[in-house]
MIMI-970025 format. One record per residue: y, z, x of N, C-alpha, C, CB in turn. Coordinates in steps of 0.1 Angstrom, whole numbers, plus 5000, padded with zeros to 4 digits. Atoms other than C-alpha are relative to their C-alpha. Last residue first. Glycine has a CB too. Layout:
YZXYZXYZXYZX
...
***
This chain:
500649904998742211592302500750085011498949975002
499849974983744611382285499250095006501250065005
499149914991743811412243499849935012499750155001
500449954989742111152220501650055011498949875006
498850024987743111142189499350055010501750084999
499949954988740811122157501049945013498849995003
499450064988741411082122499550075012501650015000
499449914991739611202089500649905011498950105005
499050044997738410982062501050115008500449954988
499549845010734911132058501649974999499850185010
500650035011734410752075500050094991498849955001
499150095004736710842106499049944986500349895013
499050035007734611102110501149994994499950004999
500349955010731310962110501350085000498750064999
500750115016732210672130500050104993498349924998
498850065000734110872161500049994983500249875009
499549915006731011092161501349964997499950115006
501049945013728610802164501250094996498250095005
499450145009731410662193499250064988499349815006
500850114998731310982214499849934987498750035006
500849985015734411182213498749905005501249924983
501450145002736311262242499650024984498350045012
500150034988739111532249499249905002499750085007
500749954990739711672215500449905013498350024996
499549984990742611642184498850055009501250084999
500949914991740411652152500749895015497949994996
498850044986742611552123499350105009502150044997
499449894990739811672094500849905011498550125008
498550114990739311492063500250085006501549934994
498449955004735811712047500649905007500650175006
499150055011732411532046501650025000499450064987
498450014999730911542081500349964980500749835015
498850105009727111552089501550054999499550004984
499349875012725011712119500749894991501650145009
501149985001725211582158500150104985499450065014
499950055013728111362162498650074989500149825003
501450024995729411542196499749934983499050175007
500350025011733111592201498649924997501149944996
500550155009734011642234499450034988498849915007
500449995019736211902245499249914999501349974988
500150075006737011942285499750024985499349955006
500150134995737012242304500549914984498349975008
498850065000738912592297499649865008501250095007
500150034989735712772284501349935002498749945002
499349804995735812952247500049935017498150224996
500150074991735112592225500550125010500749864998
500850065000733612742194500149945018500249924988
500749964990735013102191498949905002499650134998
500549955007737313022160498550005007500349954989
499649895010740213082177499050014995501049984992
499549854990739212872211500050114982502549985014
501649984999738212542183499850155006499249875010
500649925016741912652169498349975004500749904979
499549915000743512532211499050124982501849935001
500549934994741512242215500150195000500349945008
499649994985742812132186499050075009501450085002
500949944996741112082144500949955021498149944991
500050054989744012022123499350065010501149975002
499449974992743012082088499849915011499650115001
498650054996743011822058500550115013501150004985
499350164997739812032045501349955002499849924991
499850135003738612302063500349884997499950005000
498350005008737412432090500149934991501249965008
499449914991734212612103501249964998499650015015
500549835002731312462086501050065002498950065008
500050005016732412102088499750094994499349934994
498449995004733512162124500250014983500849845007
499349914998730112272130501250044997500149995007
500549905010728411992116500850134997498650045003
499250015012730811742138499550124987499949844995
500250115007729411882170500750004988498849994998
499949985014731212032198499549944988501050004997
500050055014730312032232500250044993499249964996
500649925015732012122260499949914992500750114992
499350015011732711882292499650124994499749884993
499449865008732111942329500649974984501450085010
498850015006729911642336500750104993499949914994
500049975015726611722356501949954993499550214998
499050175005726211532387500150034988499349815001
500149975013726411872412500149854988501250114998
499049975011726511742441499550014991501049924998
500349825007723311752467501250074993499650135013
501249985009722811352473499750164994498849965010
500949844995726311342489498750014991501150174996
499749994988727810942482498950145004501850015000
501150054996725910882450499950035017500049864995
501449955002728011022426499249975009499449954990
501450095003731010902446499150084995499449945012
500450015012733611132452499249964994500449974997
500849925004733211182490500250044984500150105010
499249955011733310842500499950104993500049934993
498149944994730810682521500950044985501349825010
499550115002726810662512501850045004499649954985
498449975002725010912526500649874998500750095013
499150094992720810832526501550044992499449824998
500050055009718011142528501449904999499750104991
500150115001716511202554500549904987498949995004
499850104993719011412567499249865003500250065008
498450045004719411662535500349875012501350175003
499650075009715411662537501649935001499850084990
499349905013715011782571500149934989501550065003
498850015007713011592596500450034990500349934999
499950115008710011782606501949944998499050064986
500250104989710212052631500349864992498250015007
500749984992708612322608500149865011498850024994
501150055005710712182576499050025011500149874996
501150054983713712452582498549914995499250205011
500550154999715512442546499649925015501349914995
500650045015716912762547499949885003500950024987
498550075001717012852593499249954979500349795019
499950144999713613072595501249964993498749944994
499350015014713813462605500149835004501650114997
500650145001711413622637501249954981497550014998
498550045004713513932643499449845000501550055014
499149925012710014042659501549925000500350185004
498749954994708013762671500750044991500749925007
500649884994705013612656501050095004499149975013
500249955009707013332635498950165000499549894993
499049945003708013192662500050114990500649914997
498650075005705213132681500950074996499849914990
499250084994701713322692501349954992499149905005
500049924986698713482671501249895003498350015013
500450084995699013522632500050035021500949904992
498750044999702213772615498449865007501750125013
499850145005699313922595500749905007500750014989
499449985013699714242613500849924995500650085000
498950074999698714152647501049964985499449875007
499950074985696214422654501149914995498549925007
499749894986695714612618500049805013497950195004
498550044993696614422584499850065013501650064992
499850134997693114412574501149944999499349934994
499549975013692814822569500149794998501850134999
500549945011689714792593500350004984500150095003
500850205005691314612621499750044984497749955011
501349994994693914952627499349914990499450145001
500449855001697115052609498149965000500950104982
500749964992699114762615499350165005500749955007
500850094990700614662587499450115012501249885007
499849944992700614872554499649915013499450114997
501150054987701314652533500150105011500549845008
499350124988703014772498499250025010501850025006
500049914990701014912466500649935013498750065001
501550034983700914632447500550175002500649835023
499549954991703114732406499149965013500150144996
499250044998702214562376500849995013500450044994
500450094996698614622371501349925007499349954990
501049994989699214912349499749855005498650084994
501450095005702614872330499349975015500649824991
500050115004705015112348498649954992500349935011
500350014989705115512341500249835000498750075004
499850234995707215642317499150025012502349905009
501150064995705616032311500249854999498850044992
501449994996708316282315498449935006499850034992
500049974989710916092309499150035010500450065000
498749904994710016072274500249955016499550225000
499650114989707615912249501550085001500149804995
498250025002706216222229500049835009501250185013
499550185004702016182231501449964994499049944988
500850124990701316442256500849884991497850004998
499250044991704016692238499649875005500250105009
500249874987701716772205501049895011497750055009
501450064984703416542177500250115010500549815011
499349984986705216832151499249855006499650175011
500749904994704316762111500749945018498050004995
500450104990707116662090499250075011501349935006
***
């Protein structure tokens, strides 16, 4: 096996970054010339001139702020009440293909054996999704189901129970 000369090893030696990747940083105020000199970028006058100059998150220059034009309804559960909640629904999905792949027939599919067989690994909700086919009879114990995945199956002749969340 013949040697490679050193130049073209990949080492330590010669990482450098991908060309074009890197600025070179600002040098401010280092005379008119470099075109950060005299007020080094900052503009002339206000707030934003001034050292320890730092803007409030979601400052609109004076303007009224989003979060206060926007309208509060009462109640702080409400989807609708706080306009900056989260409105996602903490469930897991599971679809029926999955389950038809992964257990099978006449088992009892729980929250607890979806965890075992590294489908449902989070400690929210279960839902049962209908995405995929179903032949085996499976007893599938989850937390929801949506109606398609109810249908298909309860037509593989399987059962479903809905759990308490």
């Amino acid at each position: 096996m013949a040697e490679t000369p050193r130049s073209e090893e990949i080492g330590l030696h010669n990482l450098a970054p991908k060309p074009g990747s890197r600025r070179p940083r600002k040098r401010l105020g280092r005379g008119e010339g470099s075109g950060l000199g005299k007020t080094s970028g900052r503009g002339h006058k206000g707030a934003g001139s001034r050292s320890g100059a730092k803007r409030k998150a979601g400052y609109e220059g004076g303007q009224n702020p989003i979060h206060m034009r926007m309208r509060k309804l009462r109640g702080p559960h409400m989807k609708k009440s706080m306009p900056f909640e989260s409105f996602r629904t903490k469930t897991q999905p599971v679809n029926v293909a999955v389950l038809e792949e992964r257990f099978d027939a006449g088992a009892e599919v729980t929250p607890e054996a979806l965890k075992e067989k590294g489908l449902a690994k989070r400690s929210e909700p279960v839902k049962i999704l209908a995405r995929g086919e179903i032949s085996t009879k499976l007893t599938v114990h989850a937390h929801a189901f949506s109606a398609a995945a109810k249908e298909k199956i309860e037509a593989a002749g399987g059962s479903c129970h809905t759990l308490e969340p």
